[in-house]
N, C-alpha and C positions, 0 to 999 in steps of 0.2 A: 486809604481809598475806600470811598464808600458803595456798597455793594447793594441793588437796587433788588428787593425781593421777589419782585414777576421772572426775575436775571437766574437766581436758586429755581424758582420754581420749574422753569422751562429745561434746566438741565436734569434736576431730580427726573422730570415726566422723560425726556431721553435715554436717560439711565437705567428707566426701570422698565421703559420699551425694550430697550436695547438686551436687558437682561433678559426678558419674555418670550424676545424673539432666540435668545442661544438657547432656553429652557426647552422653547415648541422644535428644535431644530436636534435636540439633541434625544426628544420623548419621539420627535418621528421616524430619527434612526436605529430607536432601540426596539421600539414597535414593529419595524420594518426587519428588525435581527430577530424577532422571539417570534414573527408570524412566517420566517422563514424557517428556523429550527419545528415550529408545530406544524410544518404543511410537510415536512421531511420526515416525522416522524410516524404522522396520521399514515403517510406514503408507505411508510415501514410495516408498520400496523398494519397495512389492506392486504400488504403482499404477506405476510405471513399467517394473517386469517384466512386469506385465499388455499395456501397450503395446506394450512389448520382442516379445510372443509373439504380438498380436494382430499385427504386422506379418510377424513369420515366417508366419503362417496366412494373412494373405492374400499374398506371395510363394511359399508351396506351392499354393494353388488355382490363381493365376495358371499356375506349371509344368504343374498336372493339366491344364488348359484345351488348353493346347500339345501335352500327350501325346496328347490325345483328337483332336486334329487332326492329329498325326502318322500314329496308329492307320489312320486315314480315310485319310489317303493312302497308306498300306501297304494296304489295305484295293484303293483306284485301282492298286496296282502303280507308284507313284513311287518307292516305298523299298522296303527290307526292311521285316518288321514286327519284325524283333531290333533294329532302331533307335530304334523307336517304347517298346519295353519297357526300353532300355536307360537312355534319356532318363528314363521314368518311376522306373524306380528310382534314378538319381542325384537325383531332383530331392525324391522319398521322401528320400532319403541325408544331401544334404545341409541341407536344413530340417530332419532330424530330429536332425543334428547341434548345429544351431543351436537348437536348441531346446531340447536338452537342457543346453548351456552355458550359455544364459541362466536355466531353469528348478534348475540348482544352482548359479546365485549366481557360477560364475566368469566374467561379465561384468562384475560391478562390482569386478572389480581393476583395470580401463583405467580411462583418462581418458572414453574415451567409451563407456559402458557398453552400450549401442542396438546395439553390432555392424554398423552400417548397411555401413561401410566396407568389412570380410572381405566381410560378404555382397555388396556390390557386384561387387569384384574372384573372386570364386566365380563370379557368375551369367557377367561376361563374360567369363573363361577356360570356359566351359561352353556357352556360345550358340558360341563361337568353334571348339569344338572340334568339334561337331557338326553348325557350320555346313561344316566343313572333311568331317566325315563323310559327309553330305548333304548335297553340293553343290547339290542336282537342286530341294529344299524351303529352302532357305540364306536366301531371302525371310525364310521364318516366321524365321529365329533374328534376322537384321539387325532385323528392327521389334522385335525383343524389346529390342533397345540402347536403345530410347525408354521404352520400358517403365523399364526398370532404370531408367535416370537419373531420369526419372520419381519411383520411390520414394526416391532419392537425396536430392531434394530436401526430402526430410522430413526428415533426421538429418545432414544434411551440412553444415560448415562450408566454407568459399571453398575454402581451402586444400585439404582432401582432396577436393573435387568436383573441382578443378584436376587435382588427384593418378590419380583415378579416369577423367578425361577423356581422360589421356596414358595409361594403361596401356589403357583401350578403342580408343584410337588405334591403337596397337601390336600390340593384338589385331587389327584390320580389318587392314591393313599385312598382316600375315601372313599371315589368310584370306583375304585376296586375290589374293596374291603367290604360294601357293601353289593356288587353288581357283578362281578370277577365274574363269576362260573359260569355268566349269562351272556357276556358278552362273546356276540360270534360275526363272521363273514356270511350274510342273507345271499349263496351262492345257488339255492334249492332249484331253483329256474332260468332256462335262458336270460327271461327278461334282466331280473334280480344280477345274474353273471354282468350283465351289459351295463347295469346301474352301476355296479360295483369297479367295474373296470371304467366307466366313464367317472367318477366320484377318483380315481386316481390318477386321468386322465386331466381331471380339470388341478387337481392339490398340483400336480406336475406341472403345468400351467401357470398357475400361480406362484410358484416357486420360483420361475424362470424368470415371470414378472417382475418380482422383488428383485433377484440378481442383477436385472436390467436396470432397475429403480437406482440400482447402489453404484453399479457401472457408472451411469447419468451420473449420478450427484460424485463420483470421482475423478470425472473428468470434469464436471464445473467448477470442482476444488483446484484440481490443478492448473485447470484454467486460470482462476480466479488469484492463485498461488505465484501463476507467471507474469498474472497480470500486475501482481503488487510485489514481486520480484522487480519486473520493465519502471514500475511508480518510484519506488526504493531507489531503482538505479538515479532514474531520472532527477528524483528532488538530491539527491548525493551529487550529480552531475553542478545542480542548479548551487548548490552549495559551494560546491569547489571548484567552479568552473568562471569563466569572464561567459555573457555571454554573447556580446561582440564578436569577440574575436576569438571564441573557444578552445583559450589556454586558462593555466588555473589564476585564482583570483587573489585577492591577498590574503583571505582567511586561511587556503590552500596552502599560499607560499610559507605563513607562520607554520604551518605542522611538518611541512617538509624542511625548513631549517632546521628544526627541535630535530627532526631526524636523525641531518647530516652532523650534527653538532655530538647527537649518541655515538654514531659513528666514528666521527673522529676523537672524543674520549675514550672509547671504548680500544681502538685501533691507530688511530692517528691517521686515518685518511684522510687528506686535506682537501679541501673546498673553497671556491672563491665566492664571493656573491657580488655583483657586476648593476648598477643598476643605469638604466639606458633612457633618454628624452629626446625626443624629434624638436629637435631646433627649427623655431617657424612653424611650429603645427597651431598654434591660435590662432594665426592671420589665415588659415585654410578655415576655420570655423567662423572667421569673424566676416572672409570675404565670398565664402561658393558654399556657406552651408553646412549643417551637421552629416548630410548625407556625402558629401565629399569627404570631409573627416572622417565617419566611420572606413568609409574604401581606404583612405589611405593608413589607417592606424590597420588594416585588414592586411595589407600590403607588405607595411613594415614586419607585420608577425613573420609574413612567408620568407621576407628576407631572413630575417632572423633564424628561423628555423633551418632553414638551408645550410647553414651555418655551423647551427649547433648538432652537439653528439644525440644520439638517443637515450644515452643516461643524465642526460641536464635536463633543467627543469624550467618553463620560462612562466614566467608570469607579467599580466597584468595588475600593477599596484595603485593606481587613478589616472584617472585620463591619459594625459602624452606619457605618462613614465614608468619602465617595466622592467623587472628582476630578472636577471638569469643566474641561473646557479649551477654553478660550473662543478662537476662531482667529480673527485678523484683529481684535481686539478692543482697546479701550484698557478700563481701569479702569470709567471712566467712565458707557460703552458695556455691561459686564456687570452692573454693579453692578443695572442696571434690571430685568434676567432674573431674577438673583439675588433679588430686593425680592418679583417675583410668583411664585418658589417658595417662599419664607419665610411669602407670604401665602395660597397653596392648601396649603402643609403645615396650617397651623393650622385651618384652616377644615372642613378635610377630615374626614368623617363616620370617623371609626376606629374608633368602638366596635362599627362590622361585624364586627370581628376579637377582641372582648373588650370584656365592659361595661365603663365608665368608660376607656377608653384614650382621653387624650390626648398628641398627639405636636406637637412642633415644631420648626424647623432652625436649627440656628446654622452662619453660612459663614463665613469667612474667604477672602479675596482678597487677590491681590499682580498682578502686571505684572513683563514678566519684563525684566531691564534689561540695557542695553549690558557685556559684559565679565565679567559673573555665572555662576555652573553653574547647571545644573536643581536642584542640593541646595539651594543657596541660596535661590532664590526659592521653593522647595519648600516651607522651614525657615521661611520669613517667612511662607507661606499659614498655618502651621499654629500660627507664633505669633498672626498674628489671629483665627485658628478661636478657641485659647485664650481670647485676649483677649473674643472671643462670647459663651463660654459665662462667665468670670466676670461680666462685663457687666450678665447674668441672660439669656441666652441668646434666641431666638427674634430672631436679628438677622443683620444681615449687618455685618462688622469687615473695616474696609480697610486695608493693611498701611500704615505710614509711608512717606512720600515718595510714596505713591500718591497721584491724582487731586487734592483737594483737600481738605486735611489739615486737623486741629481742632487746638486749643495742645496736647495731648497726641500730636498724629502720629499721629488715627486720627478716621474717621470712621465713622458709627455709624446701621445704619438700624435700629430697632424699631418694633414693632407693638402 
């Protein structure tokens, strides 16, 4: 057959549209994935910059606190007042340092993007230095050490608190070594008294702050703890659950046979596993709807459970056809359960869910035996299910070797 070349042409130009169009469809949904992860992260980023700077704000107020109490006693004549201005602009200086580093983003090139650390080791070469300068007020800078470490414990891991404790060490070592004899409580006067008991007044204050600080962020954790506790539970539910009809699902039912299967190795407790199909339930979906079907597969669970013990296990295994596992059970023993769900399936008013609907159950039954897998006695439930519904269905079919067996290796309850 001869093949006319405009005929290639116009297929090639289809084929290579066609490929174009899966390319552009597959670049729009990747685009559309990585500008959702960078709009989530950026998001991440703002809130803990926000942090980042709420902390510097209140490490700059805390400073302004101390300048205003310096001022005062410059004001008493314990200091100069070029001490009092001096403090205040380093403390301007270096918060607006830090703030500025955090506010253009070159924080998050470190591993710990918070800065807690610098600013720690800033504040105590800076009480230290001043404590050295004013000896006479050196009180106010030493309770400022409690303070620091203080905010410390918000950002700080073991390791650099350790780090930060031995360089605050070496800092006091020093301002004592050289300033010791000098440092005193400026108590000479009223005023001076009232500075000094206010300056312990505000450290007290601040101390409480923090407490407060850590209180908040331990109940946001726990919060946060319960919340991903309720999350945990839930995707566990979502895992192991149908959720229809809110029994467990077949992933579920595999971990609990492996169970009862240890169980009965281990002890020889015996267990059946039963699997159950609502005879006529396609023609409820084919004739009034999926939502008619959900209620009535909702229905049959209730039956079923009314039924069963509370140490049996029911599951959903797809669509119309569902597991129960009968614990502690011989054949015998289930078969009775089995008989008064086959006989509330039928009985059961269903045309609530659609005129003329009748429904009934065919089960299949086995017992799980010495030396056999789960597949196996699985394969045998489901050839008596079979064997139910050819039978003419509405019955319970007992796997051969089970209980007590008819000349064909099957016993048979109908209704």
């Amino acid at each position: 057959m001869e093949i006319h070349p405009a005929s290639i042409s116009l297929e090639k130009c289809i084929g290579v549209c066609y490929a174009w169009l899966l390319v552009a469809n597959q670049t729009r949904k990747t685009n559309g994935n990585l500008q959702e992860i960078g709009y989530m992260t950026q998001q991440r980023s703002r809130e803990f910059n926000a942090m980042a700077l709420g902390m510097v704000a209140r490490v700059a107020l805390s400073g302004l606190l101390d300048t205003l109490l310096l001022w005062g006693f410059s004001r008493a004549g314990v200091i100069e007042p070029e001490i009092a201005l001096l403090y205040g602009m380093v403390v301007v200086i270096v918060n607006g340092i830090f703030y500025l580093l955090i506010r253009s983003g070159v924080n998050r090139r470190y591993k710990y993007p918070s800065m807690m650390f610098p600013q720690m080791v800033t504040a105590l070469l800076m009480q230290t230095a001043f404590m050295i300068m004013a000896p006479h007020v050196g009180y106010l800078f030493l309770i400022n050490f409690f303070i620091i470490y203080g905010f410390g414990v918000l950002g700080l891991s073991t390791f650099w608190y350790v780090v930060s404790w031995l360089i605050g060490s070496l800092a006091l070592v020093l301002a004592f070594s050289v300033m010791g004899s000098h440092l005193s409580f400026p108590v000479a006067t009223n005023f001076s008294q009232l500075l000094v008991c206010l300056s312990f007044i505000l450290t007290l204050g601040r101390c409480i702050y923090l407490a407060n600080m850590l209180s908040r962020m331990q109940r946001k954790m726990t919060e946060k703890n319960q919340q991903l506790v309720q999350a945990m539970k839930r995707v566990q539910e979502l895992a192991t659950r149908d959720e229809l009809t809110n029994i467990e699902n077949r992933r579920s039912l595999m971990e609990i046979l492996a169970v009862e299967q240890k169980r009965f190795q281990r002890g020889g407790t015996p267990f059946c596993i039963a699997i159950l199909d609502l005879d006529g339930f396609k023609s409820v979906n084919d004739n009034f709807g999926h939502a008619a079907g959900d209620m009535v597969l909702k229905t049959f669970v209730e039956i079923v459970r009314n039924e069963m013990r509370l140490s049996d296990h029911f599951a959903r295994y797809g669509g119309d056809e569902f597991v129960l596992v009968l614990t502690g059970t011989t054949v015998s023993e289930g078969v009775t359960a089995l008989d008064r769900i086959c006989a509330e399936t039928e009985v059961y008013d269903w045309s609530k869910f659609g005129q003329g609907i009748v429904l009934t159950a065919s089960i299949g039954i086995t017992d799980f035996r010495p030396g056999e897998t789960i597949d196996a006695a699985f394969q045998r439930a489901d050839m008596a299910l079979y064997a139910a519904k050819s039978a003419g269905r509405n019955r319970v079919m007992i796997s051969p070797d089970s209980f007590d067996t008819s000349s064909d290796g099957t016993t048979i309850r109908a209704f």
